[in-house]
C-alpha positions as CSV (number, residue, x, y, z in Angstrom):
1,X,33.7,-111.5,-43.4
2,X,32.9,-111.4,-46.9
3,X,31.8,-114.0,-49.4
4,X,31.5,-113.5,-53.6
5,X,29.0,-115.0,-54.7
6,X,28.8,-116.2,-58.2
7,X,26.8,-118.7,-60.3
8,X,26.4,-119.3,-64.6
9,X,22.8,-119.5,-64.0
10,X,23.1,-115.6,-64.0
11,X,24.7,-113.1,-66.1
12,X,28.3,-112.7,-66.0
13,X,29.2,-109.2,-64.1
14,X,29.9,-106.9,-67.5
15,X,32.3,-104.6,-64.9
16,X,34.6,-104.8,-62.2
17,X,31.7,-106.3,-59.8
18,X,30.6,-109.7,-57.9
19,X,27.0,-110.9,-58.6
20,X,26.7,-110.8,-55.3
21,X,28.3,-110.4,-51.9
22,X,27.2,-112.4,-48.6
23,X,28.0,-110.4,-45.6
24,X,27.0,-112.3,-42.5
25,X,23.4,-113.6,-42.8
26,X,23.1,-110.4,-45.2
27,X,22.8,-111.0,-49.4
28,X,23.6,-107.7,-51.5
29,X,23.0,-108.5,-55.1
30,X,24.2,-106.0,-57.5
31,X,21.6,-104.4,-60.2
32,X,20.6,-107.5,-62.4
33,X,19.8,-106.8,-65.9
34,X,17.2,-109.1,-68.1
35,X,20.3,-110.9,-70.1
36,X,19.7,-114.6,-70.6
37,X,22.7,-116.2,-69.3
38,X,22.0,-119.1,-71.6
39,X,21.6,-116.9,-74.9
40,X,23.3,-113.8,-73.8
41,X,20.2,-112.0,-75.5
42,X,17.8,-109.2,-73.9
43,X,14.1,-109.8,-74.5
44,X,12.2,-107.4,-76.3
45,X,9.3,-106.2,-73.8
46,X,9.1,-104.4,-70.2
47,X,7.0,-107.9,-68.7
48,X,9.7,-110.4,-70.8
49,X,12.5,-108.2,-69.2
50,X,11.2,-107.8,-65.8
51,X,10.6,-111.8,-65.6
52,X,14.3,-112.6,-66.9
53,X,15.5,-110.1,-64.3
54,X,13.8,-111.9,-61.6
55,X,15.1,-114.7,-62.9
56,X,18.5,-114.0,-62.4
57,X,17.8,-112.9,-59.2
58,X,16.1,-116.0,-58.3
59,X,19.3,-118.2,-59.4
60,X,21.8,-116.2,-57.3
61,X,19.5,-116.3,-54.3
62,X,19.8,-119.9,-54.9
63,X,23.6,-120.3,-55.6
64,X,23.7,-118.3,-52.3
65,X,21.6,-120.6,-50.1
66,X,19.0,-117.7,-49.8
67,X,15.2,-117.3,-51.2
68,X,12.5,-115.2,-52.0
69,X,11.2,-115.2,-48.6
70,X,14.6,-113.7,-47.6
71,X,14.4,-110.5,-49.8
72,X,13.8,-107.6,-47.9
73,X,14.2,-105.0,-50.0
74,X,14.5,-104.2,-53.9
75,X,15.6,-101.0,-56.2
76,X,14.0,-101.1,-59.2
77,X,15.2,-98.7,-61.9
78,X,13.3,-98.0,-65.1
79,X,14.1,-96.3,-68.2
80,X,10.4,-95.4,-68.7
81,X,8.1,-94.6,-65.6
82,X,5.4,-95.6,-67.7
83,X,6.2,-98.9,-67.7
84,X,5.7,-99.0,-63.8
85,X,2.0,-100.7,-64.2
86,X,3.5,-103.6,-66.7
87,X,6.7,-104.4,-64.1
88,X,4.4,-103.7,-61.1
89,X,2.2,-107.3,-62.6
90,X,5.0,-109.3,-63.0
91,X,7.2,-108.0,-59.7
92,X,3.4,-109.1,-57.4
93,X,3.4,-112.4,-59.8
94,X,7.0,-113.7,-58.3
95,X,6.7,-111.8,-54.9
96,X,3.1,-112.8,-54.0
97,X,3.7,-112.8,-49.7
98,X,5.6,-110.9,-47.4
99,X,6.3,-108.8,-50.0
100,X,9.9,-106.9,-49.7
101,X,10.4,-103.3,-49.2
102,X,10.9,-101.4,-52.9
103,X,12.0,-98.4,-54.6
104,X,11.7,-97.5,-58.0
105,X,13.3,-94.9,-59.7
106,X,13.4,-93.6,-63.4
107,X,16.9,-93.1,-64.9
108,X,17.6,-91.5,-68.0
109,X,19.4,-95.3,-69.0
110,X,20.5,-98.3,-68.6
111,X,23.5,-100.7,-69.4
112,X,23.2,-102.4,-72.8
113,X,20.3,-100.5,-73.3
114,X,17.8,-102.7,-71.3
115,X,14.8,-101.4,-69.7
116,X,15.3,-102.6,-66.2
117,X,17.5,-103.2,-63.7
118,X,16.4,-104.6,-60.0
119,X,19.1,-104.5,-57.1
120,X,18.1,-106.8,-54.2
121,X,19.1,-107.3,-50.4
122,X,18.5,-110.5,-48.8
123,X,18.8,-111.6,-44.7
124,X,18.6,-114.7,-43.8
């Protein structure tokens, strides 16, 4: 059985999509972008935007009962492979143990025209 998660401390889903879906003791969040879902703005640099998309992340883990210790894997797409070094610091500053298996993947771009986007799975 399936559960939609949602919560406001995340951005709204700008497509015909759940913020996240609950499958059993699994979490599938869709791609989160680094939109303040207070301000609706995109900050400016690849660390800012890496931080608000682990933010967002970080709330909907919470709305769904789930943490960071739960996250076993993450896609991480980037507009610019050179900005791996710069997410890379702030991804090991939020996961700092048992660190979750991760891709990452350059794409030629983005919604909105952000420089990140980070999908995550969670298991409880």
């Amino acid at each position: 059985m399936k559960k939609v998660i949602h919560t406001d401390q995340a951005p709204k889903a700008v497509g015909p999509y759940s913020q996240a879906i609950e499958a059993g003791n699994t979490l599938y969040i869709s791609g989160q972008i680094p939109v303040n879902p207070e301000t609706g703005k995109i900050p400016d640099t690849i660390e800012e935007q890496t931080l608000q998309c682990l933010k967002n992340i970080q709330a909907i883990l919470t709305e769904a009962g789930y943490s960071l210790d739960d996250v076993v894997k993450s896609t991480v797409l980037l507009d610019d492979i050179n900005d791996f070094t710069a997410m890379n610091k702030v991804y090991a500053s939020v996961y700092t143990q048992n660190m979750p298996a991760r891709v990452c993947y350059e794409v030629a771009k983005l919604p909105l025209g952000v420089k990140i986007e980070i999908e995550t799975v969670a298991v409880k």
